[in-house]
C-alpha positions as a Markdown table, in Angstrom:
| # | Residue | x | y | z |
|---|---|---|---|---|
| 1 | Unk | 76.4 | 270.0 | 158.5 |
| 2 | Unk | 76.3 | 273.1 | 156.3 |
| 3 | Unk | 78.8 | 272.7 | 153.1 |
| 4 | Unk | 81.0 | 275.5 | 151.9 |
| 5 | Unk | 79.6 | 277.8 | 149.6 |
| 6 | Unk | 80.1 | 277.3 | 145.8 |
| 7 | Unk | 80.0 | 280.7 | 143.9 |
| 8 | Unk | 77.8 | 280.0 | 140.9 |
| 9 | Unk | 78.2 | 281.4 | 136.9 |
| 10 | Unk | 78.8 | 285.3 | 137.0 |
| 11 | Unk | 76.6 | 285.3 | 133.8 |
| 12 | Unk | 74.1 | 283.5 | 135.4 |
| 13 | Unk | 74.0 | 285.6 | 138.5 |
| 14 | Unk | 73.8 | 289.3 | 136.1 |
| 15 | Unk | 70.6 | 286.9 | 134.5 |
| 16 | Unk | 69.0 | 286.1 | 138.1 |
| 17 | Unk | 69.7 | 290.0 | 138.6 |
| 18 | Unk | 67.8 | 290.8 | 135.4 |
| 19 | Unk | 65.2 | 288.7 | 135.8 |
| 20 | Unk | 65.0 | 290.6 | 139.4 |
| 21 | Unk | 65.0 | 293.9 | 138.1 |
| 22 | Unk | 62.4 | 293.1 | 135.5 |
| 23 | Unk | 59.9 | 291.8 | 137.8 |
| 24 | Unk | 59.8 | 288.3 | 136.1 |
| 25 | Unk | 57.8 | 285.7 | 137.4 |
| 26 | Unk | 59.8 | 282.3 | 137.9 |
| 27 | Unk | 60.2 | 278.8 | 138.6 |
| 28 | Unk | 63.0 | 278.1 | 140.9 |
| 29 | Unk | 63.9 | 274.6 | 141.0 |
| 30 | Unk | 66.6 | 274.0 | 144.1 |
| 31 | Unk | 67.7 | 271.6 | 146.5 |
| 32 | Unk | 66.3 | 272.0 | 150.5 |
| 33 | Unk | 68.5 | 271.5 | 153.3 |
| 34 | Unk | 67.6 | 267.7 | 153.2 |
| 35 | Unk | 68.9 | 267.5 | 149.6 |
| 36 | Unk | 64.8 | 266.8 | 148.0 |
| 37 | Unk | 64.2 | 268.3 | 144.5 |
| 38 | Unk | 61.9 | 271.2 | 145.3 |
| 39 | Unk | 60.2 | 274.2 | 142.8 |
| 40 | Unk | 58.9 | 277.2 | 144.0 |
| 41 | Unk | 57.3 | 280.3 | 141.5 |
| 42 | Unk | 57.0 | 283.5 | 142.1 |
| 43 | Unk | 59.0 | 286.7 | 142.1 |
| 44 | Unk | 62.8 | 287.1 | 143.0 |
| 45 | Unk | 62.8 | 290.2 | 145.4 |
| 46 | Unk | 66.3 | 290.5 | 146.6 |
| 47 | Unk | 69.8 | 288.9 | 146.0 |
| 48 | Unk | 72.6 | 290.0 | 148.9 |
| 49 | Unk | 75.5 | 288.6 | 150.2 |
| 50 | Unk | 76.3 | 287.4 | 154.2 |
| 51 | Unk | 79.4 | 286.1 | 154.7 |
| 52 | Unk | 80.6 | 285.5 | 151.4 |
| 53 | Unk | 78.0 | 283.3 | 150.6 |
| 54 | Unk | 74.8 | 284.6 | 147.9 |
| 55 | Unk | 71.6 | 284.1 | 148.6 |
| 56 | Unk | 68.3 | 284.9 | 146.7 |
| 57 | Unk | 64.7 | 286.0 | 148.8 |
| 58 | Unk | 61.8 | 285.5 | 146.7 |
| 59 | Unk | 58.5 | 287.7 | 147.0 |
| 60 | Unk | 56.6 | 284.9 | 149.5 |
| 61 | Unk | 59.7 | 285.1 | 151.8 |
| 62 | Unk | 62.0 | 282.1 | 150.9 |
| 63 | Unk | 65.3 | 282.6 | 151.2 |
| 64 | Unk | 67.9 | 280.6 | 149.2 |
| 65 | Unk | 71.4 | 279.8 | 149.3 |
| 66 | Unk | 72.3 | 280.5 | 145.2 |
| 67 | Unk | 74.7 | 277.4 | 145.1 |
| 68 | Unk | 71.3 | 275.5 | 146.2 |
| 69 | Unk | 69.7 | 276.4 | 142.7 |
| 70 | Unk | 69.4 | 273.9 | 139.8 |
| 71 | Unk | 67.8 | 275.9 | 137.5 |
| 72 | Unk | 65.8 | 278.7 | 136.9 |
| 73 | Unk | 62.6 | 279.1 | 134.1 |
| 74 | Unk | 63.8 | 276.0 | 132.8 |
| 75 | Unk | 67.5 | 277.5 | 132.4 |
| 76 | Unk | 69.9 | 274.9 | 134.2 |
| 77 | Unk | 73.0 | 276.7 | 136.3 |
| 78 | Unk | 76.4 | 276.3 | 135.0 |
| 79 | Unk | 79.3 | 275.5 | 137.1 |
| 80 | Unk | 80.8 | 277.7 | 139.1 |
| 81 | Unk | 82.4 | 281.7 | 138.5 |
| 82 | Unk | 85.8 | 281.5 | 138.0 |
């Protein structure tokens, strides 16, 4: 069952663009579909939107769901964007 999407921190999303644009290598730590603790490095190639939900592709080709993310280069994600 796929939960609703939770819009995550503005300030944080303007940081995951930044590190984007930069070309900065990082450590994604995230929860998979199952829920299990996962980390991934690498680069973050593209942040979009589909149906109101945002998702992050890395430069290997992983795709994540942005409300999946628990934090990034050590940086936790804050609650949601009001």
């Amino acid at each position: 069952m796929k939960m609703s999407y939770q819009p995550i921190d503005c300030n944080y999303y303007d940081r995951l663009e930044a590190w984007a644009t930069m070309r900065t290598p990082c450590l994604l730590v995230f929860l998979d579909e199952e829920g299990a603790q996962q980390e991934v490095s690498g680069l973050i190639a593209d942040l979009y939107t589909v149906n109101k939900a945002e998702y992050l592709r890395m430069d290997n080709g992983l795709t994540l769901r942005l409300d999946r993310l628990l934090s990034v280069n050590g940086i936790p994600v804050p609650g949601q964007c009001g």
